[in-house]
N, C-alpha and C positions, 0 to 999 in steps of 0.2 A: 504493500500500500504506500509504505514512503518513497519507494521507487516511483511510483505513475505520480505521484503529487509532482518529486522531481521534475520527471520528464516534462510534466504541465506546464510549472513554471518559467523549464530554462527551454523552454520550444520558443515562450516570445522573448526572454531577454535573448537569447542568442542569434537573435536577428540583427544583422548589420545595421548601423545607422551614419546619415552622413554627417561626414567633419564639416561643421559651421565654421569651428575654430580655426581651422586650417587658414595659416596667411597668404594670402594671395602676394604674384608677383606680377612685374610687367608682363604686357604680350611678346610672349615668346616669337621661335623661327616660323610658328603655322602663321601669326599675322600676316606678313607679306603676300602668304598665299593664298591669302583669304580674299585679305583686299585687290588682286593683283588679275586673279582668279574666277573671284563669284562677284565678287562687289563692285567692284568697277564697271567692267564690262556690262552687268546690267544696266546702270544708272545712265549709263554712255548710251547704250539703246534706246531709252527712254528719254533721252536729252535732258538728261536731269538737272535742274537750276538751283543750286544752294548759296543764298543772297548774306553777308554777312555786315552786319552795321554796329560802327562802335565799338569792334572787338580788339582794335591795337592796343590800348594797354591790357589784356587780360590771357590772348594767345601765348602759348609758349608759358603760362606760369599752372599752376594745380586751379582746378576748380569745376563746380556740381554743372553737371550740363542733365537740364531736364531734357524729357522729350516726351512728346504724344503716341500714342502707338495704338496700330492697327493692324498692322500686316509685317510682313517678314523683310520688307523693302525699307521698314524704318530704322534697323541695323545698318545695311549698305547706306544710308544716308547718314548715318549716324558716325559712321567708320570714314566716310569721306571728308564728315565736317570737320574732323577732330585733326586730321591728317595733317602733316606728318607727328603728331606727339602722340604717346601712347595712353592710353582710355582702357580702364577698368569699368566691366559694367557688371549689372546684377543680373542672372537667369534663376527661373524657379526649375525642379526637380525634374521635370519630366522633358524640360530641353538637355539638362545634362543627359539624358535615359537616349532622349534619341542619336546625341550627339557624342555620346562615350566621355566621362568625365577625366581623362587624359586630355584627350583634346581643349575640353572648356579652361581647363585649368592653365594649357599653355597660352590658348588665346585673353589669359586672363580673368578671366569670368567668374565670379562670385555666384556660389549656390542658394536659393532662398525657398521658402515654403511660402506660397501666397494666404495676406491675409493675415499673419501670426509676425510678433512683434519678435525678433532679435536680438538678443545683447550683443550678439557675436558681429553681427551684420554693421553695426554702431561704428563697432573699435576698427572691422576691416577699412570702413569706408574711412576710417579718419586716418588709417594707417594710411592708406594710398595716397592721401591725400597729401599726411604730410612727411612719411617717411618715403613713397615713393615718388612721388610729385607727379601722381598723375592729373591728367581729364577723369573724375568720378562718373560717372552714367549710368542715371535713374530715369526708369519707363514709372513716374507714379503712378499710372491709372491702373497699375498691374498687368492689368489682363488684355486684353485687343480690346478694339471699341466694338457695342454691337450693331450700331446704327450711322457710324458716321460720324456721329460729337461725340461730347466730349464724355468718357468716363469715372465715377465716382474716385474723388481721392481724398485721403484723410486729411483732417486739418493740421496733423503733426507735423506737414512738410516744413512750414515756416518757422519751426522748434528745432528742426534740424540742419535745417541753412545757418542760421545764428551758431547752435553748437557746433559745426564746422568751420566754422569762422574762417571761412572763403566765400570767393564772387559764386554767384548763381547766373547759370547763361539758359535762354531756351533756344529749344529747334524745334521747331513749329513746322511740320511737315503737314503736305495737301496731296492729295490726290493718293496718297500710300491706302485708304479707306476702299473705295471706289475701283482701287485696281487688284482687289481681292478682299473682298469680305468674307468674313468669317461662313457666314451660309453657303458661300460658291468660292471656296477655295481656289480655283481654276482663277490664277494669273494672266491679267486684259495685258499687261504691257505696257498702260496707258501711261504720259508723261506724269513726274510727279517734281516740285519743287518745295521749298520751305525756306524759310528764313530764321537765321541767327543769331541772338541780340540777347544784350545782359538784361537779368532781372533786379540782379543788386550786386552792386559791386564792393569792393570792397572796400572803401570807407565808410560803408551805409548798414555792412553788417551788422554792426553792434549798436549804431547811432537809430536804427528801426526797430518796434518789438517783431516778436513770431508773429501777432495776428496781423500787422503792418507786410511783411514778407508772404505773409498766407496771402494773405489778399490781391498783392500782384501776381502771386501764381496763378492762383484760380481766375483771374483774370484774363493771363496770358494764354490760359490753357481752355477757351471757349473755341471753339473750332466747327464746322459742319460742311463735308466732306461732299455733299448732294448740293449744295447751295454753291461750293465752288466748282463743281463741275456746273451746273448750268449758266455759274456768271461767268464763266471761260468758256462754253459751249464745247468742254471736252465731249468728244463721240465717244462710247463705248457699244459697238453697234455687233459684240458676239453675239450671235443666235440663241445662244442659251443662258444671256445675262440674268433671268429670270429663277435660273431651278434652284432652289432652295430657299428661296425669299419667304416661305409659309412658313418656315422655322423661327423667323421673328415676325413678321405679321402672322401673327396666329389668330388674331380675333378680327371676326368680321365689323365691320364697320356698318353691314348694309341690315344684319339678323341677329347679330351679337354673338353669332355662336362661335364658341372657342374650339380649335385644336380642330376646324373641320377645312381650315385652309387648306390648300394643295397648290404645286407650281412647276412650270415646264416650260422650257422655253420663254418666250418673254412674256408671259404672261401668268398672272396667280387669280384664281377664282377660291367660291366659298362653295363645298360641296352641300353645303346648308340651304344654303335659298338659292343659289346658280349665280350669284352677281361674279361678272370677271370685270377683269381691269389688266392694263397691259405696261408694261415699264416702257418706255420712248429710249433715245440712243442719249439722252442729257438725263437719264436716272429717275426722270419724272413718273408719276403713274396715272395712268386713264381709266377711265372707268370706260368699258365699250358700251355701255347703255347706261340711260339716266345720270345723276349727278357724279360726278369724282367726289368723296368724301374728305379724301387725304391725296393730294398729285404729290407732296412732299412726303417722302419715306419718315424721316425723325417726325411731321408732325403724329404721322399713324403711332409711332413708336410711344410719341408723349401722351395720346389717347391709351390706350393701350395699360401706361402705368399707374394713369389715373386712376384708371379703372379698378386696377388692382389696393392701389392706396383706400379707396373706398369701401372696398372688401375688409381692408385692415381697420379701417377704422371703424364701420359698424361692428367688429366684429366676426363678419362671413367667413374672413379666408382660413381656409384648410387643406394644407398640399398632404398625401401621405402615397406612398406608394411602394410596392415592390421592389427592391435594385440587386443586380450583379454586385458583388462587392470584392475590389481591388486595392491594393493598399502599397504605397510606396514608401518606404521609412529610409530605404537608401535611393541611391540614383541608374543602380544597376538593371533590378527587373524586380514588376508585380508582381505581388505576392495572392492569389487567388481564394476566396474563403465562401464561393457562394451567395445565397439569396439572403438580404436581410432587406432592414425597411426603412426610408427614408422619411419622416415625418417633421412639416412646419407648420408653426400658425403663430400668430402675432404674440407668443411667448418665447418663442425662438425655434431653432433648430436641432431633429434631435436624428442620430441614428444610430439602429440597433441590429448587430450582427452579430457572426459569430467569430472570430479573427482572431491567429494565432493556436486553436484549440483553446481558445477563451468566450465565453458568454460577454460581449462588449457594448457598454454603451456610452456614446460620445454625445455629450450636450452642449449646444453654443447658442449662452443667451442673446438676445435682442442689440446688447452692445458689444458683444463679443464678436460679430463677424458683421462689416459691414459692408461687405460685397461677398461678390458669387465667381468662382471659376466653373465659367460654361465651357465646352466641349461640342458642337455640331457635329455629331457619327465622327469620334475622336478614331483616328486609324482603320476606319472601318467597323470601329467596335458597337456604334450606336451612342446617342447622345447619352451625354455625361456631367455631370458636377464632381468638383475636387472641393471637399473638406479639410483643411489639415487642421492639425493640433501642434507641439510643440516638437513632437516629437515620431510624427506619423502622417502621410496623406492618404485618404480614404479619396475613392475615385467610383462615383457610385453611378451606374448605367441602369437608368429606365427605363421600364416595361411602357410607361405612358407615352402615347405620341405627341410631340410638338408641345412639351411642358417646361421644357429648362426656359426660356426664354421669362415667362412668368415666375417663374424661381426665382431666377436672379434680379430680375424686376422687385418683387415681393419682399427678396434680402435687404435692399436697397432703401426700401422704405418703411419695412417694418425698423430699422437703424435708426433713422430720418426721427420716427415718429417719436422712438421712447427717448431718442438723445434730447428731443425738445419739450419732451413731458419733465427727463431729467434736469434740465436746465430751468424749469418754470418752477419744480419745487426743490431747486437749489436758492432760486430767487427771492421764493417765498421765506425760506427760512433766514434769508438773510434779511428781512424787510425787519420779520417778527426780535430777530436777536438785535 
């Protein structure tokens, strides 16, 4: 009997887990071949324009370079801007997985778990910064955008510029959106350009608070991806700019009915009432009979979370479903444990498997995760959310169709909601004392 207890216990400690700690160094010999290789030569294809204003005193010395991110095109512009100085950037667990953490590790590249705060991530970034004098490169929004803007980012950023006590620069990239979205992977090619410019430099570090710093990021970082294709009247006129578009427009506009979208070719209808609508080669959408509801993607998008905030706050919403359950604790390979269940509602986030040869259950309340790692049929495996913990990524694949997108909608606001209930009787209490 003390034997199998053993065995229980050291089946999940003796799972590998990865070095956070581990110090990173500069980009190694793969750099050149990277840039020289993959990055270049695409951007060159695409006539890519990176505009830079203001950056002579700041080139050439250490400092945070944000950036927007959408697609895989925002690296190679990110490696071009930086060029020739060397840049340390952060990746989460499942680009080391595909990319073999030898490699990330010469290219520089910092390991992260999305969503979960760091002690280790802190000190590297400040090491680079100022032991090794890099470019630091931060994607805040975490994760791709879904829609074209901008994605949720914590307010901690302008906490961390200050404590780094260096210049803040952005790269504001356009068209990286549009020329691969998350729903149709498939790379248009189309031109993409961005512009370069300090957020705060460095005599302003210490002389601004965080929420002073917060604020011109969040600022900086308003973008919409659909609006600058049609006020440049980029074409994107592939035949099948359309298939996968039901994955974020999930709800109908014209019947209300969720998850009964469908799309193919340039065109996405609701199998619920028949309404179709047709994407144009400037990203817009028509409606082929009666009124267009939404021709703007993001504005459907903003309907859509409304929607859902509504459900939060009467009370209605309740996600719960079946999931595949996947588990990354290192960077090498998923660890498989079967069906467990994946269950939200405006008390937070809960899932329950079985992992490790353990009965497991993982809870992340309302403030505890304020965003969502979505997955569109992630490798072919079928849509997916990533959960991590401190020390573990849970990768949970859905039985439901056309539901992540509302998830992470729902993550977003269910956050939104209690951070401002938490702040009105933080308020309160301060009135009364």
């Amino acid at each position: 009997m003390a034997e199998t207890n053993k065995t229980a216990v050291s089946k999940k400690d003796r799972v590998r887990r990865f070095d956070f700690k581990k110090k990173p160094h500069k980009p190694g010999f793969l750099m050149p071949v990277a840039k020289n290789i993959i990055s270049f030569p695409d951007l060159k294809k695409r006539g890519a324009v990176i505009r830079k204003h203001d950056m002579e005193d700041i080139e050439g010395k250490p400092y945070i370079l944000l950036v927007n991110h959408a697609s895989l095109v925002d690296l190679n512009l990110m490696l071009k801007a930086t060029h020739p100085y060397p840049a340390n950037n952060v990746m989460t667990l499942e680009g080391f997985n595909t990319y073999t953490e030898p490699i990330m590790r010469n290219l520089g590249v910092l390991g992260k778990r999305k969503f979960v705060t760091d002690i280790n991530l802190i000190r590297n970034i400040r090491y680079c910064l100022d032991t090794l004098g890099s470019v630091f490169v931060l994607f805040p929004e975490t994760r791709y955008s879904l829609d074209g803007c901008t994605s949720f980012m914590p307010d901690s950023l302008g906490g961390l510029v200050r404590t780094m006590n260096h210049p803040c620069v952005m790269l504001k990239i356009r068209g990286n959106f549009v020329t691969c979205p998350q729903w149709n992977k498939k790379n248009k090619g189309i031109k993409v350009e961005a512009d370069m410019f300090p957020l705060v430099k460095q005599e302003e570090v210490k002389a601004l608070t965080a929420d002073e710093i917060n604020e011109r990021i969040q600022e900086a970082f308003e973008y919409d991806d659909y609006k600058w294709q049609l006020d440049n009247k980029v074409v994107i006129d592939d035949p099948n700019r359309c298939d996968g578009l039901h994955a974020l427009l999930y709800k109908c506009p014209h019947c209300g009915a969720e998850s009964r979208t469908d799309s193919k070719g340039c065109e996405l209808w609701c199998n619920a009432c028949g309404k179709r609508w047709r994407q144009n080669e400037y990203g817009q959408m028509e409606a082929l009979e009666g009124d267009t509801e939404f021709s703007h993607i993001p504005d459907w998008t903003k309907w859509e979370r409304e929607c859902v905030r509504k459900e939060i706050e009467d009370g209605t919403y309740r996600f719960e479903d079946d999931v595949r359950v996947q588990t990354l604790p290192d960077c090498w390979y998923f660890h498989k444990h079967g069906m467990g269940k994946l269950i939200q509602t405006p008390e937070g986030t809960r899932i329950e498997c079985r992992a490790y040869g353990e009965d497991t259950v993982v809870v992340k309340a309302p403030l505890d995760l304020y965003s969502m790692h979505i997955e569109y049929d992630y490798r072919g495996r079928g849509d997916c959310v990533d959960i991590s913990t401190a020390d573990d990524s849970y990768w949970l694949y859905l039985s439901k169709r056309d539901a992540i997108t509302k998830l992470s909608f729902a993550t977003e606001e269910i956050y939104k909601l209690e951070k401002s209930r938490h702040e009105f009787r933080r308020t309160e209490k301060a009135k009364k004392s």
